[in-house]
C-alpha positions as CSV (number, residue, x, y, z in Angstrom):
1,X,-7.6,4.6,-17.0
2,X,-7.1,7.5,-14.7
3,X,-7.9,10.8,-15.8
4,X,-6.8,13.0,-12.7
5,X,-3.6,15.0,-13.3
6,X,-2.1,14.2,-9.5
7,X,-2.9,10.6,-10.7
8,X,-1.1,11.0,-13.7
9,X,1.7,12.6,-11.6
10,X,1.9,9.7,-9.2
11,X,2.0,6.9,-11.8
12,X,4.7,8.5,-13.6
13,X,6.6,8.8,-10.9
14,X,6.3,4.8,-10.7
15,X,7.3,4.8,-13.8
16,X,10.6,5.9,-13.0
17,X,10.6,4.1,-10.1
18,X,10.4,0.6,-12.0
19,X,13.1,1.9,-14.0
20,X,15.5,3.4,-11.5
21,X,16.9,-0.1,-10.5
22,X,18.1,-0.5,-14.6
23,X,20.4,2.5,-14.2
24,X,23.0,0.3,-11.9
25,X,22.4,-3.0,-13.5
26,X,25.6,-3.8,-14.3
27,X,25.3,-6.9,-12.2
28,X,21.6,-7.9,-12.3
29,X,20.2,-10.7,-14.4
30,X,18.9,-10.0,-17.9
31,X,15.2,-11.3,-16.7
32,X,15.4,-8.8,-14.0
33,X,15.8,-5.7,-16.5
34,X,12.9,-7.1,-18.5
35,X,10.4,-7.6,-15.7
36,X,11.5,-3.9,-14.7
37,X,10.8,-2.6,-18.5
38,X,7.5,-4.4,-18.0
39,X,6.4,-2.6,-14.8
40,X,7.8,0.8,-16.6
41,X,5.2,-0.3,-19.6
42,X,2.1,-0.7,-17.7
43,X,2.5,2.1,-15.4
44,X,3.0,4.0,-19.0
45,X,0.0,2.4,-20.5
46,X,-2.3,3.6,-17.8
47,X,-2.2,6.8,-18.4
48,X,-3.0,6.6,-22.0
49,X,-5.6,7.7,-23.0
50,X,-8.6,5.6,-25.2
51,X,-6.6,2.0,-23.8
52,X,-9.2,-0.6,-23.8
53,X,-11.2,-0.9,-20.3
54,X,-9.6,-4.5,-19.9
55,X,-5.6,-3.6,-20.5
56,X,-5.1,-3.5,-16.9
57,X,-5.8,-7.9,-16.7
58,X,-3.7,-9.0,-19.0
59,X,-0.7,-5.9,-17.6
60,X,-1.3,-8.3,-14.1
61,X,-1.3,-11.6,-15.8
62,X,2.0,-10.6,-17.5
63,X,3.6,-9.5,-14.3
64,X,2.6,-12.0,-12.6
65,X,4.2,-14.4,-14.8
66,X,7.2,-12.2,-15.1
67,X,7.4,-12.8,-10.7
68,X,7.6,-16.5,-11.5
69,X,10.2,-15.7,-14.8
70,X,12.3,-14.0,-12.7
71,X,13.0,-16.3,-9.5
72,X,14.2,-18.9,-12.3
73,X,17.1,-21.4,-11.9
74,X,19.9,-18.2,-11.6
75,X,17.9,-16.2,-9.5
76,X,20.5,-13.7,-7.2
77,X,18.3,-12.9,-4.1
78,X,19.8,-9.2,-3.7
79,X,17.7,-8.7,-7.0
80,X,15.5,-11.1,-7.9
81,X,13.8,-11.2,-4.5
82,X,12.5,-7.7,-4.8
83,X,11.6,-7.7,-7.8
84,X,9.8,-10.8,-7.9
85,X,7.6,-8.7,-4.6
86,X,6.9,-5.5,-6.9
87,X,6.0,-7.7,-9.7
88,X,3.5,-9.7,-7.6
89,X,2.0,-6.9,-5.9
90,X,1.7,-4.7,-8.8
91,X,0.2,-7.5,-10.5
92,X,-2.1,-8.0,-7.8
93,X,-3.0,-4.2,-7.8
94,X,-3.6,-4.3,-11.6
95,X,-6.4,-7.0,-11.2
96,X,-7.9,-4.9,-8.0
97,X,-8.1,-1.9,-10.8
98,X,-11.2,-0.1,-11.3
99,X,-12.6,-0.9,-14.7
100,X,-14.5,1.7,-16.9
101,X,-17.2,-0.4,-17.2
102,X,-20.8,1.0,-17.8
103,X,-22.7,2.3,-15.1
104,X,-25.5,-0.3,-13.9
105,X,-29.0,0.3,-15.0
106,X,-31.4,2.8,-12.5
107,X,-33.2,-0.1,-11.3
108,X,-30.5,-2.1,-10.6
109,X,-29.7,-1.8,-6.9
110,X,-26.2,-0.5,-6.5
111,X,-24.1,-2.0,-3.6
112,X,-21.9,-0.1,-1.5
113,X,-18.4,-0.4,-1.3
114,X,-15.4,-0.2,-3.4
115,X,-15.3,-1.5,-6.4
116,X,-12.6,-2.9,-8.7
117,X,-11.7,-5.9,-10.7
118,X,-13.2,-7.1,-14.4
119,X,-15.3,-9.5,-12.1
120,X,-17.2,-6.9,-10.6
121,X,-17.0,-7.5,-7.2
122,X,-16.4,-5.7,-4.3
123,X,-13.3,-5.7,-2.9
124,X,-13.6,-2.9,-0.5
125,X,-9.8,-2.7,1.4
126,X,-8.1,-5.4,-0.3
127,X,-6.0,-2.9,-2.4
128,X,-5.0,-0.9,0.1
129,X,-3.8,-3.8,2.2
130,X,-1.9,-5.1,-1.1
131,X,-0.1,-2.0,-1.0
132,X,0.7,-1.9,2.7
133,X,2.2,-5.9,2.6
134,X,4.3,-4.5,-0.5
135,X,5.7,-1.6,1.5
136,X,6.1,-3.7,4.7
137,X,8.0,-6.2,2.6
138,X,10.0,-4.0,0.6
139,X,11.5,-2.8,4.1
140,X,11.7,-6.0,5.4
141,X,13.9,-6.8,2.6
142,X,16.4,-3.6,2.7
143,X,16.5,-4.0,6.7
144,X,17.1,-8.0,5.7
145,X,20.3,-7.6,3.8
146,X,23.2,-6.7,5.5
147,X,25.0,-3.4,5.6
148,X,27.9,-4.5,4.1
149,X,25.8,-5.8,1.1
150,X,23.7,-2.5,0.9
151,X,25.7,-1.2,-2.0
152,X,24.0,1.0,-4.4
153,X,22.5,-2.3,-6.0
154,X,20.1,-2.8,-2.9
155,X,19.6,0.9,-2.0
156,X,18.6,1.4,-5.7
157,X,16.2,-1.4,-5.5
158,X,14.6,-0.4,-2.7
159,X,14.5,3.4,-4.0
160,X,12.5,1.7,-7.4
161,X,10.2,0.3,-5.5
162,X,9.2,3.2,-2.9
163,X,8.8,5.3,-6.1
164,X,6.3,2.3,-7.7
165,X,4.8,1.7,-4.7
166,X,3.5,5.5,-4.6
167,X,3.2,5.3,-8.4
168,X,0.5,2.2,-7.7
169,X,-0.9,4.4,-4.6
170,X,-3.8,5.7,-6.6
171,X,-5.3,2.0,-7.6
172,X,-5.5,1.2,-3.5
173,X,-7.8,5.0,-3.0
């Protein structure tokens, strides 16, 4: 999708950040370490090279459904919480992508703006602001839970997603 190697850099590093929160997860929910595996595969499969122009859509629709998997009937909120918030925003940020669809024709007037999405649209800042409510919420949550419940559990989480939230940094530029 992205063919820059600081890109590269950055998305691997949210790799690792959606798989950080797996190292200490000997008390979070089995649906947690999937939807973290899942975030690990799509940042993965973006930097593949030759991955069909459309991967990126169904990678959101999946994590997207994976947010509402995982804040099922035995949802913990110290883990499931967070996670459900990377899952939505990264899915969010996957259908904001920028597609490697053809260039438009000379004649065809070309508006300005940013442009992402399989629909074609502009959608000029929305990415960025995706990102910034993800931060914003990610703190919110850490600052939310507290102290004595901070163990490595919720420190870890919050690590994961700092390190996918600068891994998904390059879809919102």
């Amino acid at each position: 999708m992205f063919e820059i190697p600081a890109v590269h850099a950055a998305m691997l590093v949210g790799a690792v950040g959606a798989i950080v929160p797996m190292w200490r997860a000997h008390g979070t929910d089995c649906r947690v370490r999937i939807a973290h595996g899942a975030m690990a595969v799509s940042m993965v499969a973006m930097m593949i090279p030759g991955v069909p122009a459309g991967i990126h859509l169904l990678g959101g629709a999946v994590l997207i459904a994976l947010a509402v998997f995982v804040t099922g009937e035995t949802m913990h909120r110290r883990t499931a919480v967070p996670c459900a918030v990377d899952l939505t925003a990264m899915g969010v940020l996957l259908f904001l992508a920028p597609t490697s669809a053809p260039a438009p024709a000379a004649s065809a007037p070309v508006p300005s703006g940013h442009h992402h999405g399989g629909a074609g649209f502009s959608t000029g800042l929305l990415p960025l602001l995706v990102l910034v409510c993800w931060a914003l919420l990610t703190l919110h949550l850490f600052r939310s839970t507290p102290r004595r419940e901070r163990r490595s559990g919720v420190r870890t989480a919050a690590a994961g997603s700092a390190l996918m939230i600068l891994g998904m940094a390059p879809m919102a530029v």
